[in-house]
ZADO-1210 file (C-alpha; in nm, 4 decimals, padded with zeros to 6 digits):
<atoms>
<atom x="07.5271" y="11.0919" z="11.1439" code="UNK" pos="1"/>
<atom x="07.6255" y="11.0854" z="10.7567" code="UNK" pos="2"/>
<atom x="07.9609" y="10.8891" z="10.8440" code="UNK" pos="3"/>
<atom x="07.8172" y="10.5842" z="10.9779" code="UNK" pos="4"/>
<atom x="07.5979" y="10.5103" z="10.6004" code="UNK" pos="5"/>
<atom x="07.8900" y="10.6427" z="10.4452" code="UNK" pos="6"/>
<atom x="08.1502" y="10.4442" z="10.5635" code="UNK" pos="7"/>
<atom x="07.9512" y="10.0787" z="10.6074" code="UNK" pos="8"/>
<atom x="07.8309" y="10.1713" z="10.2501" code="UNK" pos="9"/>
<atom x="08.2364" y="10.2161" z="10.1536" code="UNK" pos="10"/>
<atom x="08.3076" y="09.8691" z="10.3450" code="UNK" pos="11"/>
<atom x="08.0415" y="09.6850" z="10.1735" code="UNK" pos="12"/>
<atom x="08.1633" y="09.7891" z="09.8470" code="UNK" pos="13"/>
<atom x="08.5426" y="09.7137" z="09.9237" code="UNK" pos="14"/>
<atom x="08.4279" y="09.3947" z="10.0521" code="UNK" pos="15"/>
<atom x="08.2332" y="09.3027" z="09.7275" code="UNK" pos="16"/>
<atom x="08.5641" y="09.3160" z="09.5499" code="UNK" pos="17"/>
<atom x="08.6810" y="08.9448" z="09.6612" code="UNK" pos="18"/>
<atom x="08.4476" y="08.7646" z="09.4229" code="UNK" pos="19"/>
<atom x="08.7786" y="08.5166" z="09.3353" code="UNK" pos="20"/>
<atom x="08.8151" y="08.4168" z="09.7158" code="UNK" pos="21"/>
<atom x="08.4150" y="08.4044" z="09.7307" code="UNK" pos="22"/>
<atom x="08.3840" y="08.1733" z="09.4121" code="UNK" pos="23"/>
<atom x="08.6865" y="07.9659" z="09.5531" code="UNK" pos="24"/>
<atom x="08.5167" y="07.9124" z="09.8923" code="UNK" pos="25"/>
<atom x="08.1354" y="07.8572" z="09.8261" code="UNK" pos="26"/>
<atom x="08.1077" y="07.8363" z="09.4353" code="UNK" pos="27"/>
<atom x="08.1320" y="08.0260" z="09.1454" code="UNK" pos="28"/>
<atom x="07.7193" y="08.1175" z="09.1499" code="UNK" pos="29"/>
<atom x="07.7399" y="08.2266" z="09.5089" code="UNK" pos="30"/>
<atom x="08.0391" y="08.3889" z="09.5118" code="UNK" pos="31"/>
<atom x="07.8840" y="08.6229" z="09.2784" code="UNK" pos="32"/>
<atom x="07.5741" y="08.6858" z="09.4708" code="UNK" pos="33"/>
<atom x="07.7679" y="08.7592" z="09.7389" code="UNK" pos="34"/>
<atom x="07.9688" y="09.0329" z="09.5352" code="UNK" pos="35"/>
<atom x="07.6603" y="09.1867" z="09.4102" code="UNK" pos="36"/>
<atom x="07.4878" y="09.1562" z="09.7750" code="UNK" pos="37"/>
<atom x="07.7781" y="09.3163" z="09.9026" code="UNK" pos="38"/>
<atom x="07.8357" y="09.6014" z="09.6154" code="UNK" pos="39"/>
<atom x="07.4688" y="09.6603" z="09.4395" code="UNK" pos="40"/>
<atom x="07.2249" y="09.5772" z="09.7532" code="UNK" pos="41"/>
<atom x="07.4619" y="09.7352" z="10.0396" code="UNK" pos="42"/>
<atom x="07.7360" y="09.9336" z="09.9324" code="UNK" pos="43"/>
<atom x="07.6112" y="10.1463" z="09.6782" code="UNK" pos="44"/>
<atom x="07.2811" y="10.2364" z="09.8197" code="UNK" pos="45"/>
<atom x="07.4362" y="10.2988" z="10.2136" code="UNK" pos="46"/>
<atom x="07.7045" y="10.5517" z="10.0880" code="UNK" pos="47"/>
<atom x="07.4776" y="10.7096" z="09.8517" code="UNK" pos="48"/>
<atom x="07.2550" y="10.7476" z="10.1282" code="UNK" pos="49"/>
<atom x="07.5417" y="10.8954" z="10.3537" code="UNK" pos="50"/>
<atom x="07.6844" y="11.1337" z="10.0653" code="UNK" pos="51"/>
<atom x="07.3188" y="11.2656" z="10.1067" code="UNK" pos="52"/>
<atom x="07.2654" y="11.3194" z="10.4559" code="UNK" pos="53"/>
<atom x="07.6457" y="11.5165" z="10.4272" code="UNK" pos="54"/>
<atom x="07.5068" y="11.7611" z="10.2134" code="UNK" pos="55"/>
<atom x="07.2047" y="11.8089" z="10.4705" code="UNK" pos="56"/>
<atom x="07.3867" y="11.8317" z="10.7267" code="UNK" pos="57"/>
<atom x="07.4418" y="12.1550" z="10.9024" code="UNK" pos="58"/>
<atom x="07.7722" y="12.2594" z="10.8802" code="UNK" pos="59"/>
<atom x="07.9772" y="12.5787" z="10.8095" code="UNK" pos="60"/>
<atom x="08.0486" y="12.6418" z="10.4832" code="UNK" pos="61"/>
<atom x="08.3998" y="12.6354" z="10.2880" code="UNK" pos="62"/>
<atom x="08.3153" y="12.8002" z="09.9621" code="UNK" pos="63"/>
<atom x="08.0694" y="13.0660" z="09.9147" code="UNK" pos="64"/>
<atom x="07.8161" y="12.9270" z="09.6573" code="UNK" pos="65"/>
<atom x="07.8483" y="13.1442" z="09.2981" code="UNK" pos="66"/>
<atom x="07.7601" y="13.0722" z="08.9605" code="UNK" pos="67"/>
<atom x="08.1330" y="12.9162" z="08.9145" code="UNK" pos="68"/>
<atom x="08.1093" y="12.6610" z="09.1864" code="UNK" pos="69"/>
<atom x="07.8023" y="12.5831" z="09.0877" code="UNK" pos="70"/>
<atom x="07.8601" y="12.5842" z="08.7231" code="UNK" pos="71"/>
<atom x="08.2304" y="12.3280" z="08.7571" code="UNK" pos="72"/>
<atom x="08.0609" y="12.1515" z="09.0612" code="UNK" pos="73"/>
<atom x="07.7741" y="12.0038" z="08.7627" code="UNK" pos="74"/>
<atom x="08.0506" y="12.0024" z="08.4829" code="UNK" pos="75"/>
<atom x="08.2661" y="11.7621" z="08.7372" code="UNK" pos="76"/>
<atom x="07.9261" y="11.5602" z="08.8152" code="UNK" pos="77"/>
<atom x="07.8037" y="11.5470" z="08.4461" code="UNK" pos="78"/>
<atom x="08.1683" y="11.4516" z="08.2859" code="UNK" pos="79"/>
<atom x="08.1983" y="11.1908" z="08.5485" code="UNK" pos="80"/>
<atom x="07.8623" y="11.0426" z="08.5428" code="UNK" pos="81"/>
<atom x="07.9248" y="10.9993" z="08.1631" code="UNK" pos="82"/>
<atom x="08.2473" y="10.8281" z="08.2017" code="UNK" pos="83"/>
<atom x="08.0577" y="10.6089" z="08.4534" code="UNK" pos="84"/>
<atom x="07.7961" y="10.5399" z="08.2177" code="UNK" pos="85"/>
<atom x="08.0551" y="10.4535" z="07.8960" code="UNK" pos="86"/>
<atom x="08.2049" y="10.2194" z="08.1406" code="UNK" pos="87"/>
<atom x="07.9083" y="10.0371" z="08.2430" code="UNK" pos="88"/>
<atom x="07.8346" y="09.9922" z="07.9154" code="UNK" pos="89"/>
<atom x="08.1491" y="09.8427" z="07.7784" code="UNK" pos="90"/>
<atom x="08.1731" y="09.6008" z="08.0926" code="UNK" pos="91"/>
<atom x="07.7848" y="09.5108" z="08.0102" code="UNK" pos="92"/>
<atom x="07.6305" y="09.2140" z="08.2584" code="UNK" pos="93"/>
<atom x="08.0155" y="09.1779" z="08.4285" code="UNK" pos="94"/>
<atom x="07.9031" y="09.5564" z="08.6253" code="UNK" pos="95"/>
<atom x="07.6186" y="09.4004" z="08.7982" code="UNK" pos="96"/>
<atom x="07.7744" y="09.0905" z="08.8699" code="UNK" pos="97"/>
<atom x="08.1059" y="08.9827" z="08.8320" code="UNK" pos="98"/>
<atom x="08.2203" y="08.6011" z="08.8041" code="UNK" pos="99"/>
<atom x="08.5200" y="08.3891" z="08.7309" code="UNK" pos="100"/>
<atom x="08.5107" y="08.3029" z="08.3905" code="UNK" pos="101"/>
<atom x="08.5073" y="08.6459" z="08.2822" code="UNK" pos="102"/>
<atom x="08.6845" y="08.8153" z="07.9966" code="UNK" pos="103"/>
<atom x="08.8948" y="09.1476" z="08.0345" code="UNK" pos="104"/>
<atom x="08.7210" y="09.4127" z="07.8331" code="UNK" pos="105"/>
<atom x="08.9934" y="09.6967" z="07.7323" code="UNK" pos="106"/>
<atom x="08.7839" y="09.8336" z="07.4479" code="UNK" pos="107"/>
<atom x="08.6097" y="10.1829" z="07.5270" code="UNK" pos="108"/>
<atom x="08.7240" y="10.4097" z="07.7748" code="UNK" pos="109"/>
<atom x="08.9180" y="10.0552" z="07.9835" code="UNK" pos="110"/>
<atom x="09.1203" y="10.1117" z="07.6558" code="UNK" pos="111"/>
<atom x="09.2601" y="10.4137" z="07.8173" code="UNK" pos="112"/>
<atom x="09.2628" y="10.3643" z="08.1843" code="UNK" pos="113"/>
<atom x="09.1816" y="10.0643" z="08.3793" code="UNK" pos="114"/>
<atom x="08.9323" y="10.2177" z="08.6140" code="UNK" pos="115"/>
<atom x="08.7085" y="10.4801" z="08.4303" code="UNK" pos="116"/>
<atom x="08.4075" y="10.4281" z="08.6851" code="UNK" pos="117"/>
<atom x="08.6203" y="10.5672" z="08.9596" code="UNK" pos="118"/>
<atom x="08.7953" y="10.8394" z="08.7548" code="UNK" pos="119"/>
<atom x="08.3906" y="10.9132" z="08.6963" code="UNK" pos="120"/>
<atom x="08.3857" y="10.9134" z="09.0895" code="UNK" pos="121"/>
<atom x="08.6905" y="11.0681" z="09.1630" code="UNK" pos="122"/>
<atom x="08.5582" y="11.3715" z="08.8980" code="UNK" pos="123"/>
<atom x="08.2164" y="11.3480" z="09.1068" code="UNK" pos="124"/>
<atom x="08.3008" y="11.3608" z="09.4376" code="UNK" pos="125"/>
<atom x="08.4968" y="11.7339" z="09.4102" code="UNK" pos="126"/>
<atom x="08.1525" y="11.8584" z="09.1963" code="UNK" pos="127"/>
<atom x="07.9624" y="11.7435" z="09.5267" code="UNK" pos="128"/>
<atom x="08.1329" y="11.9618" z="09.7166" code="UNK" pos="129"/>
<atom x="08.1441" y="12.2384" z="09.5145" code="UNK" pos="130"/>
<atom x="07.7703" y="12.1970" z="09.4663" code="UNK" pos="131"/>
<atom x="07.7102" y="12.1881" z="09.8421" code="UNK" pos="132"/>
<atom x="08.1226" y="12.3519" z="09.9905" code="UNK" pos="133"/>
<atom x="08.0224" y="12.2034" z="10.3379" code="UNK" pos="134"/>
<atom x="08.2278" y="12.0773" z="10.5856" code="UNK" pos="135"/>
<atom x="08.0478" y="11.8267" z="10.5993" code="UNK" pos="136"/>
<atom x="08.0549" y="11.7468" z="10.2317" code="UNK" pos="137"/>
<atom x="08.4569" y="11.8187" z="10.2590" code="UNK" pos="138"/>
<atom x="08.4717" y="11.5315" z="10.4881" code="UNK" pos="139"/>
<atom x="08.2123" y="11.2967" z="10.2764" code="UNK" pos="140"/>
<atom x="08.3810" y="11.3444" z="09.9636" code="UNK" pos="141"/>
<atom x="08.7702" y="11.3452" z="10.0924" code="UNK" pos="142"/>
<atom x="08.6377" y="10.9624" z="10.2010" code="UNK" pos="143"/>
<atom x="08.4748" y="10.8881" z="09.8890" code="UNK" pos="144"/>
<atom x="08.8402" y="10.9779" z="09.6829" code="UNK" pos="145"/>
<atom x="09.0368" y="10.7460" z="09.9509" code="UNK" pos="146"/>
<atom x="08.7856" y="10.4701" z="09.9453" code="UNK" pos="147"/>
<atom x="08.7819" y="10.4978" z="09.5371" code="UNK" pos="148"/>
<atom x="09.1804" y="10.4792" z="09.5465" code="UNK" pos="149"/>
<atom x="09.1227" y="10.1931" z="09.7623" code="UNK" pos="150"/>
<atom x="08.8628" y="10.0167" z="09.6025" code="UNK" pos="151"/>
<atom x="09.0450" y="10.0250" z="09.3044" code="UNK" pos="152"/>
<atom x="09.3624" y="09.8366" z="09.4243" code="UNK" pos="153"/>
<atom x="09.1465" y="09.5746" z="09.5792" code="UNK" pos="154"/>
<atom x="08.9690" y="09.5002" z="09.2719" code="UNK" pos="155"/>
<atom x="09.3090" y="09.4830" z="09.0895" code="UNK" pos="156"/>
<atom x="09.3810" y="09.1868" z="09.3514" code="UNK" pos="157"/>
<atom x="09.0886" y="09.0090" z="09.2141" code="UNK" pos="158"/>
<atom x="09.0754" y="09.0598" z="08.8836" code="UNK" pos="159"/>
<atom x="09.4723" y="08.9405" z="08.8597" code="UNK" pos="160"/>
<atom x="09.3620" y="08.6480" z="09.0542" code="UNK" pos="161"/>
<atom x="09.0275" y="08.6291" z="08.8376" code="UNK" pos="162"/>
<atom x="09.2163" y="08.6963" z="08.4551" code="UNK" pos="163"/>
<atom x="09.5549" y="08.6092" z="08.3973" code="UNK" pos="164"/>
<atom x="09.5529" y="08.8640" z="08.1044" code="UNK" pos="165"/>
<atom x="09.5050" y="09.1090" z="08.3200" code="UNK" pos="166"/>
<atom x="09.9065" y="09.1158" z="08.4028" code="UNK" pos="167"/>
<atom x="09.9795" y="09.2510" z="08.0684" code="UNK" pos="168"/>
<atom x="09.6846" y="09.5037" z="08.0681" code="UNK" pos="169"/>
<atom x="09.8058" y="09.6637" z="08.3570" code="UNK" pos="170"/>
<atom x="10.1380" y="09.7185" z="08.2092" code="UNK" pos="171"/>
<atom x="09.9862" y="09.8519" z="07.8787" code="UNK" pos="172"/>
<atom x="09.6974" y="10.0664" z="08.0361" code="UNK" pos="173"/>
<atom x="09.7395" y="10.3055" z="08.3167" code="UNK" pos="174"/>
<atom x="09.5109" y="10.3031" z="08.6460" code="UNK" pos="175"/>
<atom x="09.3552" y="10.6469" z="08.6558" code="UNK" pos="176"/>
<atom x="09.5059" y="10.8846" z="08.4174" code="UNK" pos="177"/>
<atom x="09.4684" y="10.8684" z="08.0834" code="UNK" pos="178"/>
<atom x="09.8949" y="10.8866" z="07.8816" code="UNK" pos="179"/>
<atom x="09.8611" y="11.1978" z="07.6535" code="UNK" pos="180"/>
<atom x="10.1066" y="11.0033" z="07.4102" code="UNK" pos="181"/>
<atom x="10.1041" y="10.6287" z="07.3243" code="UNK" pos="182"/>
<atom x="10.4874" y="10.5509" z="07.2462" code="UNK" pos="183"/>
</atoms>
């Protein structure tokens, strides 16, 4: 039962990331809208929702719960709700509602990699499971890294078409993990 929230809440979201083609076709106002409709209204909420009928959802389970699951299942959650939160705040109004004539913003933590809100997902989605080692959760969360792989490529597609400079960022920055060294 947790799949079908899950995965129309994943499809919203990926289809929120075409606010270029949107703008293009019914205006620059509406095609925003319609990218936070898609994203903020239906996306986010439906695979929230489906992440938590997964965990209460009977199913066998993987990992016996201990103090060290427990304890690296909140220190994944906590480090990426952080990064989430530092990258919310350097995109500012652009999170809630992206539009053409935006600027690139690769201050913060988009100085270091271009997607910090799903590195924050891709570090929360393996302290879910550990929190809750279900099958069920295994299966949620195994989605939830593909569709964050995914959503990320897609929103590279618009935001090249959206901000020319974002052709040279992508060269400079890398797309999930951090360079240890800066040549």
């Amino acid at each position: 039962m947790f799949l079908v929230p899950l995965l129309l809440g994943f499809a919203f979201n990926s289809a929120s990331a075409f606010t270029a083609a949107y703008s293009r076709r019914w205006g620059e106002r509406r095609g925003q809208r319609i990218s936070l409709l898609l994203r903020d209204i239906a996306g986010i909420p439906l695979w929230v929702v489906g992440l938590g009928l997964a965990m209460r959802t009977p199913s066998p389970m993987l990992v016996p719960s201990s103090v060290v699951t427990d304890a690296l299942g909140w220190l994944l959650t906590a480090t990426g709700s952080i990064m989430i939160l530092l990258a919310l705040a350097a995109l500012g109004r652009r999170a809630a509602a992206p539009a053409l004539r935006d600027s690139l913003v690769a201050h913060g933590v988009y100085a270091c990699v271009r997607h910090p809100i799903y590195d924050g997902m891709l570090l929360i989605f393996p302290g879910l499971f550990l929190l809750s080692p279900s099958v069920a959760m295994l299966v949620a969360c195994a989605l939830g890294v593909a569709w964050a792989v995914l959503q990320a490529r897609l929103e590279e597609i618009d935001l090249l078409q959206r901000m020319p400079a974002y052709y040279a960022y992508m060269a400079r920055v890398p797309r999930f993990i951090p360079r240890l060294s800066r040549r």
